[in-house]
TORMINU-672598 format. One record per atom (N, C-alpha, C): residue number from 1; residue in one letter; x, y, z. Coordinates in steps of 0.1 Angstrom, whole numbers, plus 5000, padded with zeros to 4 digits. Example, Ala and Ser with C-alpha at 12.3 -4.5 7.8 and 13.67 -1.06 7.14 Angstrom:
<pts>
<pt kepa="1" rovo="A" xx="5132" yy="4943" zz="5078"/>
<pt kepa="1" rovo="A" xx="5123" yy="4955" zz="5078"/>
<pt kepa="1" rovo="A" xx="5132" yy="4967" zz="5078"/>
<pt kepa="2" rovo="S" xx="5128" yy="4978" zz="5071"/>
<pt kepa="2" rovo="S" xx="5137" yy="4989" zz="5071"/>
<pt kepa="2" rovo="S" xx="5129" yy="5000" zz="5079"/>
</pts>
This chain:
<pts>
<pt kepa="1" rovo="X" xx="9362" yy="5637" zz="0369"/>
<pt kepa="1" rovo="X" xx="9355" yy="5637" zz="0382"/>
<pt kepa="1" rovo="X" xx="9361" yy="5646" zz="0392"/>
<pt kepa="2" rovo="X" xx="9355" yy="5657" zz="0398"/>
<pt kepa="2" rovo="X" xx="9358" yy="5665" zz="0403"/>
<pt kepa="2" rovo="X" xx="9358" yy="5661" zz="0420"/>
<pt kepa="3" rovo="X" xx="9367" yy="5666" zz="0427"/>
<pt kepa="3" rovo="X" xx="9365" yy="5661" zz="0446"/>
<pt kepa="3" rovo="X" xx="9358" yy="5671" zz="0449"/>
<pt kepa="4" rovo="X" xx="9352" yy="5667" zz="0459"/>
<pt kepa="4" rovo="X" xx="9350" yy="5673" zz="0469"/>
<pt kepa="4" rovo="X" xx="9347" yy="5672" zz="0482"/>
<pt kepa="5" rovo="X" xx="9351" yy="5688" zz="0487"/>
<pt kepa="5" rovo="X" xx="9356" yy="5691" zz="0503"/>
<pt kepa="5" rovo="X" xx="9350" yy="5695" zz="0512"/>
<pt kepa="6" rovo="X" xx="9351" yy="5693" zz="0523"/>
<pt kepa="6" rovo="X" xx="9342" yy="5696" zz="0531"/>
<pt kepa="6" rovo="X" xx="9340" yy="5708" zz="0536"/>
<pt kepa="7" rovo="X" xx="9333" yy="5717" zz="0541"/>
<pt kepa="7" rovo="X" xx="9335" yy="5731" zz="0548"/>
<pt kepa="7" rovo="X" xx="9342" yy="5734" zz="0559"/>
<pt kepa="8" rovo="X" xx="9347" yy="5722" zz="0568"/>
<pt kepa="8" rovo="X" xx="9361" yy="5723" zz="0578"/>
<pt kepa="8" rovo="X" xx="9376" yy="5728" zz="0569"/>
<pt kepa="9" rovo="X" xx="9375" yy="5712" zz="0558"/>
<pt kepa="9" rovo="X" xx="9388" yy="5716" zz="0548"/>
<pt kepa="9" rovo="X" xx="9390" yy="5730" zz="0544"/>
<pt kepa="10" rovo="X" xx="9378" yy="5732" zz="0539"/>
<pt kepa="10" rovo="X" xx="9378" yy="5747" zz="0530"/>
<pt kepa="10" rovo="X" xx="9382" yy="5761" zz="0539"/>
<pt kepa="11" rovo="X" xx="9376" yy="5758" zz="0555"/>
<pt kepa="11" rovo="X" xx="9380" yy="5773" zz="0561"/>
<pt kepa="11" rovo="X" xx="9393" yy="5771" zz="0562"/>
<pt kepa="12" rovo="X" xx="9400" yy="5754" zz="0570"/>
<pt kepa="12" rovo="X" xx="9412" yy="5756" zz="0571"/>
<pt kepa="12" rovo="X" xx="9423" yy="5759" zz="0562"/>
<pt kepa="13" rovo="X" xx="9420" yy="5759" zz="0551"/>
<pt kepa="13" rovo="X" xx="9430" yy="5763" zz="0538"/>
<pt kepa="13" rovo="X" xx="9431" yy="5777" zz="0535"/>
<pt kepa="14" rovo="X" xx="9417" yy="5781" zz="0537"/>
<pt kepa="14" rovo="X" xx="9417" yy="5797" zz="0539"/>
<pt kepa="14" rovo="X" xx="9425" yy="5803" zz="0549"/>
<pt kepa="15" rovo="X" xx="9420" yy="5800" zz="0567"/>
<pt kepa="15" rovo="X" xx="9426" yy="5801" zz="0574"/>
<pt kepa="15" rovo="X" xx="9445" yy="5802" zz="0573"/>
<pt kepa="16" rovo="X" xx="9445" yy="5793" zz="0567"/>
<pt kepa="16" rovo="X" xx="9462" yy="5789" zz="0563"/>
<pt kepa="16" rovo="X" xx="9465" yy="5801" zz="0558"/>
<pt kepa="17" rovo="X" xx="9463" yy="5805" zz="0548"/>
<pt kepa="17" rovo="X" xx="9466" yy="5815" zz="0534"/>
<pt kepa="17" rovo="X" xx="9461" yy="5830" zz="0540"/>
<pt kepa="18" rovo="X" xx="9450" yy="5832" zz="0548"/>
<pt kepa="18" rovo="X" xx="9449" yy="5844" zz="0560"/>
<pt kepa="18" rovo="X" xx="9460" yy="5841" zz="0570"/>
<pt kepa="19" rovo="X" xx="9464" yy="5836" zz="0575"/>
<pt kepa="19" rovo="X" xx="9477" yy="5835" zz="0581"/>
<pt kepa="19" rovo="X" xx="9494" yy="5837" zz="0575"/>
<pt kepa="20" rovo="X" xx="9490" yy="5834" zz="0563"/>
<pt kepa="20" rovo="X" xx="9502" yy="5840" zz="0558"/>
<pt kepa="20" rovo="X" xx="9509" yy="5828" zz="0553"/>
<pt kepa="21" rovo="X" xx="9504" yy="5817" zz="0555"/>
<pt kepa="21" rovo="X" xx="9509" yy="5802" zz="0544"/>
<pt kepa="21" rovo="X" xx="9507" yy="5807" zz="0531"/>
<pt kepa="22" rovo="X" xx="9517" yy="5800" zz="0522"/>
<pt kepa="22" rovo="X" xx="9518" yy="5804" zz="0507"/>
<pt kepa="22" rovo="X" xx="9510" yy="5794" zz="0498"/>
<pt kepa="23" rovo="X" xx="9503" yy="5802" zz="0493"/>
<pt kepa="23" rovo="X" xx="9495" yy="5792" zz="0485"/>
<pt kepa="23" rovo="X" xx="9501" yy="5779" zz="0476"/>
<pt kepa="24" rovo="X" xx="9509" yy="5780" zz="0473"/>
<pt kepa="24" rovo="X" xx="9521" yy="5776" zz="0466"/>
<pt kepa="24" rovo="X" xx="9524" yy="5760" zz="0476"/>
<pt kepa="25" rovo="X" xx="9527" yy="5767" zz="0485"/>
<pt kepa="25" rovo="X" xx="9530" yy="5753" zz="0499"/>
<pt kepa="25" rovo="X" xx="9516" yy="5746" zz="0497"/>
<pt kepa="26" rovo="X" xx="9506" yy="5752" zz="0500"/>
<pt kepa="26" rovo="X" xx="9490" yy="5746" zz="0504"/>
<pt kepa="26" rovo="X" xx="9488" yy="5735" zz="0490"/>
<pt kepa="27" rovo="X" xx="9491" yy="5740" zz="0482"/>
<pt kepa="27" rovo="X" xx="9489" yy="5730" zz="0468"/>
<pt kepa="27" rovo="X" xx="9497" yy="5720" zz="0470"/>
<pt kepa="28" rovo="X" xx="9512" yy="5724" zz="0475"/>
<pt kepa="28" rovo="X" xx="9517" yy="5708" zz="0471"/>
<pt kepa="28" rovo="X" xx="9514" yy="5699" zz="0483"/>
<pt kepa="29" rovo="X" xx="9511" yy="5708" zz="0494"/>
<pt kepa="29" rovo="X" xx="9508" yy="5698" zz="0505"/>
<pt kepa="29" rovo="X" xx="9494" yy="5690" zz="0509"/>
<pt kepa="30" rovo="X" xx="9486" yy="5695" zz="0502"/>
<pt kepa="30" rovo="X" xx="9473" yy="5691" zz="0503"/>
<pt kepa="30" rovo="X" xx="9471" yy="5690" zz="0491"/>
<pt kepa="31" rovo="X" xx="9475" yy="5688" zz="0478"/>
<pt kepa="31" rovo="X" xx="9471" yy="5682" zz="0466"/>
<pt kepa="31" rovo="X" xx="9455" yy="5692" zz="0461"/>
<pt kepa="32" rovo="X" xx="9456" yy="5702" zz="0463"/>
<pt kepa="32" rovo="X" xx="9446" yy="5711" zz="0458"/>
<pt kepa="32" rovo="X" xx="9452" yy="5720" zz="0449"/>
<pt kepa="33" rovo="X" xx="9443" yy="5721" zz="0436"/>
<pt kepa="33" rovo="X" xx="9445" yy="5729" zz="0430"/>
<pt kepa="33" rovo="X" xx="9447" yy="5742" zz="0432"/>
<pt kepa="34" rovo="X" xx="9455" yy="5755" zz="0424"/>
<pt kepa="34" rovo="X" xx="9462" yy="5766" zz="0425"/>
<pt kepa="34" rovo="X" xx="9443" yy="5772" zz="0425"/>
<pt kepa="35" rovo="X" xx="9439" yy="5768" zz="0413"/>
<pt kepa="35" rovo="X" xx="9426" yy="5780" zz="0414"/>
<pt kepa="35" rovo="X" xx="9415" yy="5777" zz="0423"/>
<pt kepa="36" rovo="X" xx="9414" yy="5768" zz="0429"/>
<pt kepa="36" rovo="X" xx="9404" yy="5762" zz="0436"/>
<pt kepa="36" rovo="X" xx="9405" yy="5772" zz="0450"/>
<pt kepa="37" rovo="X" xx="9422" yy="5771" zz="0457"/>
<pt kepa="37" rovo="X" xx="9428" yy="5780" zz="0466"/>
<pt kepa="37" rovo="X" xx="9420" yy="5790" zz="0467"/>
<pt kepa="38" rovo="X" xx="9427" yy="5797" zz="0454"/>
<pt kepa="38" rovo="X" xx="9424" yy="5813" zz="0452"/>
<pt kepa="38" rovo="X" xx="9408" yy="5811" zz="0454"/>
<pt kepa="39" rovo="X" xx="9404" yy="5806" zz="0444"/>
<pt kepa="39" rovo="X" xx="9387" yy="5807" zz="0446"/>
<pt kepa="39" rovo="X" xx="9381" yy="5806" zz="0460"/>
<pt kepa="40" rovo="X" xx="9384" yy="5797" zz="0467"/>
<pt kepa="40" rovo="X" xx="9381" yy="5795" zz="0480"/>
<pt kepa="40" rovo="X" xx="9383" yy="5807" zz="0488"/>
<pt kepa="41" rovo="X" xx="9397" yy="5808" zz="0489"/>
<pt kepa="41" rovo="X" xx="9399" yy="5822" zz="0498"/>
<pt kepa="41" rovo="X" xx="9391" yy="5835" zz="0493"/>
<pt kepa="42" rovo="X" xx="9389" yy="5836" zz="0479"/>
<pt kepa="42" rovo="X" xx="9380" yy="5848" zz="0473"/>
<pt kepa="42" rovo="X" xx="9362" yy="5848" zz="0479"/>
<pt kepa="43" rovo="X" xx="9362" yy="5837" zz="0477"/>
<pt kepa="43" rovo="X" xx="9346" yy="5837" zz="0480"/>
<pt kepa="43" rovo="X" xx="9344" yy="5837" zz="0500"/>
<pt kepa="44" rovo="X" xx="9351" yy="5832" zz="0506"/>
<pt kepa="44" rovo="X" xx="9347" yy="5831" zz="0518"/>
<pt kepa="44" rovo="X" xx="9354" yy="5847" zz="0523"/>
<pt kepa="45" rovo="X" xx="9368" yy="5853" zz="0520"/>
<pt kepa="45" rovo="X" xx="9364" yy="5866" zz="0526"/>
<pt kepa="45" rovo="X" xx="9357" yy="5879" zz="0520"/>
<pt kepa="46" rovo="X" xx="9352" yy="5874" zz="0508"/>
<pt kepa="46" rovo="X" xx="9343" yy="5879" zz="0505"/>
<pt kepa="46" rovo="X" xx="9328" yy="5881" zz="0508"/>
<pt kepa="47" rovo="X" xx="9324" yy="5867" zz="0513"/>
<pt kepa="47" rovo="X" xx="9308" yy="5867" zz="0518"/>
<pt kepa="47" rovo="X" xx="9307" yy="5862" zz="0530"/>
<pt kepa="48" rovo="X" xx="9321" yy="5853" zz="0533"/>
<pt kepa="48" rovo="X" xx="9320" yy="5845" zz="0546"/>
<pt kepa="48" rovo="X" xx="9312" yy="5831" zz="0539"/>
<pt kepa="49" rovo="X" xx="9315" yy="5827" zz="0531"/>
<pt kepa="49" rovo="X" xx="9304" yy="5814" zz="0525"/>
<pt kepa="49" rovo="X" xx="9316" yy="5810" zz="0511"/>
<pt kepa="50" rovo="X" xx="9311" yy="5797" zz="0508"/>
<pt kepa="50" rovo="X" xx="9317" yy="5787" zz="0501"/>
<pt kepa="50" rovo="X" xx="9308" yy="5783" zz="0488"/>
<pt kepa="51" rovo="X" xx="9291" yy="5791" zz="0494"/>
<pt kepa="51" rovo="X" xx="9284" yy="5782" zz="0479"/>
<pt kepa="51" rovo="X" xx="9277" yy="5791" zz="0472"/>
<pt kepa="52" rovo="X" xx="9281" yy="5791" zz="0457"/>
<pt kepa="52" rovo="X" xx="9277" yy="5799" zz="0446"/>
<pt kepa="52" rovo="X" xx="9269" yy="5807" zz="0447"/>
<pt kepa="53" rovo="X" xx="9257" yy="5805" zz="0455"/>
<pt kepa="53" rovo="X" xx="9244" yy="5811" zz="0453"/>
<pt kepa="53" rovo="X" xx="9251" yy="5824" zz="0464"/>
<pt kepa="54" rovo="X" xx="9260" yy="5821" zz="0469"/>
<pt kepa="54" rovo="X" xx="9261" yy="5836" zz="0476"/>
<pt kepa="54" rovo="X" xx="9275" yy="5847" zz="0474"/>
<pt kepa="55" rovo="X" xx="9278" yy="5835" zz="0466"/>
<pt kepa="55" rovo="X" xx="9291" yy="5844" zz="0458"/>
<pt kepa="55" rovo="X" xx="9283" yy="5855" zz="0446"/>
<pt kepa="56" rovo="X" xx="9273" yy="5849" zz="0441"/>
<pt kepa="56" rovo="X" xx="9268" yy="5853" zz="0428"/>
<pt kepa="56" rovo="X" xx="9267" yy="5870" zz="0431"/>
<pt kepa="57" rovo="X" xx="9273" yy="5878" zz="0418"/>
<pt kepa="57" rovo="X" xx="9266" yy="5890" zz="0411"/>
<pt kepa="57" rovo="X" xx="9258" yy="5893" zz="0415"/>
<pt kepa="58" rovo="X" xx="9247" yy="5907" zz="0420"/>
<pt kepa="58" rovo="X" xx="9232" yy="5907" zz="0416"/>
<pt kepa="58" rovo="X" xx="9232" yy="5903" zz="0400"/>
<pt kepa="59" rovo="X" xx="9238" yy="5903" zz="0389"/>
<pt kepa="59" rovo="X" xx="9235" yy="5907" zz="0375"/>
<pt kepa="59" rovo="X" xx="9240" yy="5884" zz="0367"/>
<pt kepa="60" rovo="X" xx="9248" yy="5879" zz="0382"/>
<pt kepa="60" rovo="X" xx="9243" yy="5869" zz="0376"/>
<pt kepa="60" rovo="X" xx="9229" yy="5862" zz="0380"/>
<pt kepa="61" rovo="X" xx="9224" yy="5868" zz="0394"/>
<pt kepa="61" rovo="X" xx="9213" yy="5862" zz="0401"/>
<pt kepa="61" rovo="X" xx="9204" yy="5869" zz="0387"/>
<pt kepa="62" rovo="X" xx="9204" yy="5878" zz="0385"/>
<pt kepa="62" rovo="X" xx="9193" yy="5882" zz="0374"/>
<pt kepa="62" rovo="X" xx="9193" yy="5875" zz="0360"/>
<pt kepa="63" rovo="X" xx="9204" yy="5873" zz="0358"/>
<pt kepa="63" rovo="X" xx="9205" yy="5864" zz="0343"/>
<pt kepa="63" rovo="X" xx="9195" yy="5846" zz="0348"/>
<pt kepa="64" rovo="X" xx="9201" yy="5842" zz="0359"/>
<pt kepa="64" rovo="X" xx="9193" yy="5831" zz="0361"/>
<pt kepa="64" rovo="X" xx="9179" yy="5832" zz="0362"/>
<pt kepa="65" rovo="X" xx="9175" yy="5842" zz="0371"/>
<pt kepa="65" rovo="X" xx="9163" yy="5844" zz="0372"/>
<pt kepa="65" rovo="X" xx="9153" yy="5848" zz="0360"/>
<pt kepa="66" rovo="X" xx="9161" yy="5851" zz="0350"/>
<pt kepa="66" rovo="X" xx="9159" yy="5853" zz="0337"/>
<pt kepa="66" rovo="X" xx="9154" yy="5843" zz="0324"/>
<pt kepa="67" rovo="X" xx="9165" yy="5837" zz="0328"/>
<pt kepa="67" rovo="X" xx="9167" yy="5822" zz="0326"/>
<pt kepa="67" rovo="X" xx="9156" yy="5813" zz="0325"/>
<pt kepa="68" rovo="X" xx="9153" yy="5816" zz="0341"/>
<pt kepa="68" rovo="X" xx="9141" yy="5805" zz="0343"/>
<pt kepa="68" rovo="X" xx="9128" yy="5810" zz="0340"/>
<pt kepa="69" rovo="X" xx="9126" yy="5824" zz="0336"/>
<pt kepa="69" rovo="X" xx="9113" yy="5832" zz="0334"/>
<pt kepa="69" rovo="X" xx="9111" yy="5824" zz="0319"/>
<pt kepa="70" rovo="X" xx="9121" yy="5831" zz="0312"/>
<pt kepa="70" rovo="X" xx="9122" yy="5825" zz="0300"/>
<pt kepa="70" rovo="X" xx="9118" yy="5811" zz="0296"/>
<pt kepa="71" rovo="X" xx="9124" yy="5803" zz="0298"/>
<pt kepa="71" rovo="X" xx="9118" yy="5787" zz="0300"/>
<pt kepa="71" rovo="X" xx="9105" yy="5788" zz="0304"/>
<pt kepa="72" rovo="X" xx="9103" yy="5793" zz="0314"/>
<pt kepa="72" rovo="X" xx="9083" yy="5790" zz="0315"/>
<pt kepa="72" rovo="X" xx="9077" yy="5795" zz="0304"/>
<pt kepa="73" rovo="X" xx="9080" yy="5809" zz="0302"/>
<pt kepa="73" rovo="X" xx="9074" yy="5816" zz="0289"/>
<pt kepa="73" rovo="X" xx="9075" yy="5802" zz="0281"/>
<pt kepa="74" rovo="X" xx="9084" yy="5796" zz="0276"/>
<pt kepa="74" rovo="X" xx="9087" yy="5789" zz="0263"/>
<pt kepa="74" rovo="X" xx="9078" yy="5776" zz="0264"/>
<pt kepa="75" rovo="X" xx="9076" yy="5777" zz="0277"/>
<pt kepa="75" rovo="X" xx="9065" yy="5762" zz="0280"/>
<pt kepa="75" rovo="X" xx="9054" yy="5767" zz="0284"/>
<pt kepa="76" rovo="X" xx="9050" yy="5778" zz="0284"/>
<pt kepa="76" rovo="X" xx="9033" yy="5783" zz="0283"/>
<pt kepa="76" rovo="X" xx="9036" yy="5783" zz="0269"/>
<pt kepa="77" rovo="X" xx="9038" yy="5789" zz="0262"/>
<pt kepa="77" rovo="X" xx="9036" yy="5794" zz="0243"/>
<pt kepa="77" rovo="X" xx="9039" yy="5782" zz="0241"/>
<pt kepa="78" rovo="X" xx="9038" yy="5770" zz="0244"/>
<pt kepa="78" rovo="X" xx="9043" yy="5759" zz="0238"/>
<pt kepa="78" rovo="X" xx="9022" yy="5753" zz="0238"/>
<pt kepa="79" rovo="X" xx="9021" yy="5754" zz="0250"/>
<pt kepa="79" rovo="X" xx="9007" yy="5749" zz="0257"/>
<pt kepa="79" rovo="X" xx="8998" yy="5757" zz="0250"/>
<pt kepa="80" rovo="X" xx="9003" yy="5770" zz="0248"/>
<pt kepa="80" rovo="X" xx="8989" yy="5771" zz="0239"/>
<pt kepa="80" rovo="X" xx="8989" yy="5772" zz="0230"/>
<pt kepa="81" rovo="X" xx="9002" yy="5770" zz="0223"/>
<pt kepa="81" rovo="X" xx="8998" yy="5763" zz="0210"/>
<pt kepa="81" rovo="X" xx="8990" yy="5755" zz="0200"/>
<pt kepa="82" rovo="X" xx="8997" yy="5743" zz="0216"/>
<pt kepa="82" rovo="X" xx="8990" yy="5731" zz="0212"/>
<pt kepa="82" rovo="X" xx="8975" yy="5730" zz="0215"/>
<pt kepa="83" rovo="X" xx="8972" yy="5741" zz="0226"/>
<pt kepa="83" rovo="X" xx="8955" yy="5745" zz="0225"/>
<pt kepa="83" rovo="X" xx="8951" yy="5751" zz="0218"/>
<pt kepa="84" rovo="X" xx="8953" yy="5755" zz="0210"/>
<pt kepa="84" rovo="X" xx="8950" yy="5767" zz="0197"/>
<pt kepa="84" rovo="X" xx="8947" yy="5754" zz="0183"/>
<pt kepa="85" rovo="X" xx="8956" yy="5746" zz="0184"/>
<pt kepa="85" rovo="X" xx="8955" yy="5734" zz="0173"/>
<pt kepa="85" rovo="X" xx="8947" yy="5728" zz="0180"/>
<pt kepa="86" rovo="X" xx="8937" yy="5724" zz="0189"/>
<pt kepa="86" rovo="X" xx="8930" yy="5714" zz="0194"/>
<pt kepa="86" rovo="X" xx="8917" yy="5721" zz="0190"/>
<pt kepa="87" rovo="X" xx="8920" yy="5735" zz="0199"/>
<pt kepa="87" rovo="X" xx="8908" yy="5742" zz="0194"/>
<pt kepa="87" rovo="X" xx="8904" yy="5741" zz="0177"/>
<pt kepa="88" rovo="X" xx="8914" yy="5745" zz="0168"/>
<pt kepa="88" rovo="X" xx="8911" yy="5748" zz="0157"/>
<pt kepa="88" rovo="X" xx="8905" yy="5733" zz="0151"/>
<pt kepa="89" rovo="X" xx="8907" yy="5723" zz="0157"/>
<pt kepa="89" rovo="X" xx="8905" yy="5710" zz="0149"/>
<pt kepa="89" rovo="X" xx="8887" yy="5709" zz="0148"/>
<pt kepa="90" rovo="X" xx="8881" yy="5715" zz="0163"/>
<pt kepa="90" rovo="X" xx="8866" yy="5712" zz="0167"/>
<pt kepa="90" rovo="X" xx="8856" yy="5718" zz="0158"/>
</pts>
């Protein structure tokens, strides 16, 4: 089961580690994991944000977007299949 933090926690840990606190200190004193840290500090001065959808790649947003094309495709060709066998039965 994974925790989770709130977006005060998350800037202040950053904040800490932009200030020059050692990541190393932040873990044992706040019981957060070493990559969670890093990750956190990567994503927020990177985009200024904490949630996936704004960390993302253009080239992962496209794989998803992809993703989901795909699946409808697979659930239309599914639908007319089964209208193709309905038809064929009449």
């Amino acid at each position: 089961m994974s925790k989770r933090y709130n977006y005060e926690f998350k800037k202040q840990i950053v904040t800490l580690v932009n200030n020059g606190k050692s990541p190393n200190e932040i873990v044992k004193e706040y019981k957060v994991a070493r990559s969670t840290v890093n990750k956190w500090v990567s994503d927020y001065n990177g985009s200024g944000s904490f949630k996936a959808k704004d960390n993302r790649t253009e080239e992962e947003d496209e794989l998803i977007k992809l993703r989901k094309e795909n699946q409808q495709l697979k659930m239309e060709n599914d639908i007319l299949k089964q209208a193709a066998l309905i038809m064929g039965r009449k």
